[in-house]
N, C-alpha and C positions, 0 to 999 in steps of 0.2 A: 555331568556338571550340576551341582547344587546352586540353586538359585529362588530368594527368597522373593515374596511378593513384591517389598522395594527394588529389587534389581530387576526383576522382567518389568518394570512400569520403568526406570528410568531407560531401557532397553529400548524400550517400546518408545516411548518418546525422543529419546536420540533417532531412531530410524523416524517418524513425524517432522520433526526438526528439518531433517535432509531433505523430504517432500517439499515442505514449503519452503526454504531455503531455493530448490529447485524453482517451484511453480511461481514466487515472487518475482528473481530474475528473470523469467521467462515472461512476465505479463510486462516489463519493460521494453523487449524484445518486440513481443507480438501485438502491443498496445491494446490487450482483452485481457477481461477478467471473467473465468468462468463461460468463456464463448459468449461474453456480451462485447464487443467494440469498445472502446472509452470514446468519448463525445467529443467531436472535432471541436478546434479554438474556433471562438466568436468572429475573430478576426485574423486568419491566416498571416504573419510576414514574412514565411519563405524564411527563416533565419534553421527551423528545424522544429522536431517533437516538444513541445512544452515540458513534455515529462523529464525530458533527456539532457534538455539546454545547460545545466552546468554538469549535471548527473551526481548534485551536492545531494539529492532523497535518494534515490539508487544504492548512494555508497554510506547514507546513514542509518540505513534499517540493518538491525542486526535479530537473528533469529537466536534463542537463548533453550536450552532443556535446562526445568527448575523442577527435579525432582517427578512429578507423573506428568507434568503441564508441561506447554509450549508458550514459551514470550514472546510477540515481535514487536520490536521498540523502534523508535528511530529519534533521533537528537533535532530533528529539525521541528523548527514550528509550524510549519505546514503540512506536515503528513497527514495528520488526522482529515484534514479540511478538503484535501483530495482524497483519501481513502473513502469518507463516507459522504462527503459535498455537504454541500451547506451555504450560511448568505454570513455577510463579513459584513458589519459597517463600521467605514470609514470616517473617522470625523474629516471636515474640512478645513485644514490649517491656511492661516497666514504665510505661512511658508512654499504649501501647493499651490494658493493661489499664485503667488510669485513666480514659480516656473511655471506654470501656466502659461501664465504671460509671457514669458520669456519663450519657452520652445511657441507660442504663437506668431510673437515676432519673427523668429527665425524661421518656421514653417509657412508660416501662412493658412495654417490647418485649421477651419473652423469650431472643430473639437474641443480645441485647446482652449479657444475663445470664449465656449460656451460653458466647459470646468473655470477659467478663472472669472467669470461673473456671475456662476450660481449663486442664486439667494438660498439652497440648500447648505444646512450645517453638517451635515453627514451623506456619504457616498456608499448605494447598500450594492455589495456585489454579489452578485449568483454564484458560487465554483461548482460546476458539476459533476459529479458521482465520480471519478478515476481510479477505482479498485485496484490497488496490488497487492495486499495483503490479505489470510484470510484463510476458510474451508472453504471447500467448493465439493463438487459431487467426485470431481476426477483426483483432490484428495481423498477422498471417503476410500474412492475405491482404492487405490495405490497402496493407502496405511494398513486395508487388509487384506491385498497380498502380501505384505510385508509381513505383516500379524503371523500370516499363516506360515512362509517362512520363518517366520523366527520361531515359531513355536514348533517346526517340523526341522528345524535344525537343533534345537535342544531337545526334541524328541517328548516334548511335554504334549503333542495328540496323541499317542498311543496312552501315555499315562493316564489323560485325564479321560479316554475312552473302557479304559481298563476299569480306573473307578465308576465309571457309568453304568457299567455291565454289571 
């Protein structure tokens, strides 16, 4: 089989593609990235996984082969801000204060009380680190047994050890 330097790089990246495509789903799964843990919620409600609760980021990330490179994209606005964490602030509307108020009434929760009479104009929040996307060392190594597969199924080690010799 004849195959030029563009077709073993898109080759090679289709098989990439399928790694992380794998290893993404799987860190929804197993809630780690790279055998780190993701960071338990601030405040636990028993409702389920943060990650998982509508599973609208789950099903927006799409993994893409463009050529020798690897894409992963997701439609939502929030991927980026849990893939790599970071601090968000929130301005504080007329409008938050207002439910504020309102789920305080109906709670009783002093929380609520204490959001609808901050004298602060903005709300800075922490989101921390939630990796699913990405290299990791257990892709490194997968892509090159795959590598060596694919290149010992088109028979191109013996070739390129031929011109070595």
């Amino acid at each position: 089989m004849e195959l030029d330097k563009q077709d073993l790089e898109r080759l090679l990246a289709n098989d990439l593609l399928v790694i992380m495509q794998e290893e993404t789903a799987e860190a929804f799964v197993r809630k780690e990235w790279d055998g780190k843990a993701w960071p338990p919620r601030k405040h636990e409600d028993g409702i389920g996984s943060l990650m998982l609760r509508s599973g609208a980021l789950r099903r927006s990330i799409t993994v893409e082969a463009d050529g020798n490179q690897v894409v992963i994209n997701s439609s939502t606005l929030y991927a980026h801000i849990h893939n790599e964490g970071g601090v968000v602030q929130v301005p504080v509307t007329t409008k938050m204060r207002k439910y504020f108020w309102a789920m305080y009434k109906s709670t009783k929760d002093p929380k609520y009380k204490a959001l609808a009479i901050t004298k602060r104009t903005q709300l800075t929040i922490r989101i921390p680190k939630r990796q699913f996307a990405g290299v990791t060392r257990h892709t490194r190594k997968k892509w090159r047994e795959s590598v060596d597969l694919r290149l010992k199924s088109l028979d191109l080690i013996g070739v390129i050890k031929a011109k070595i010799r």
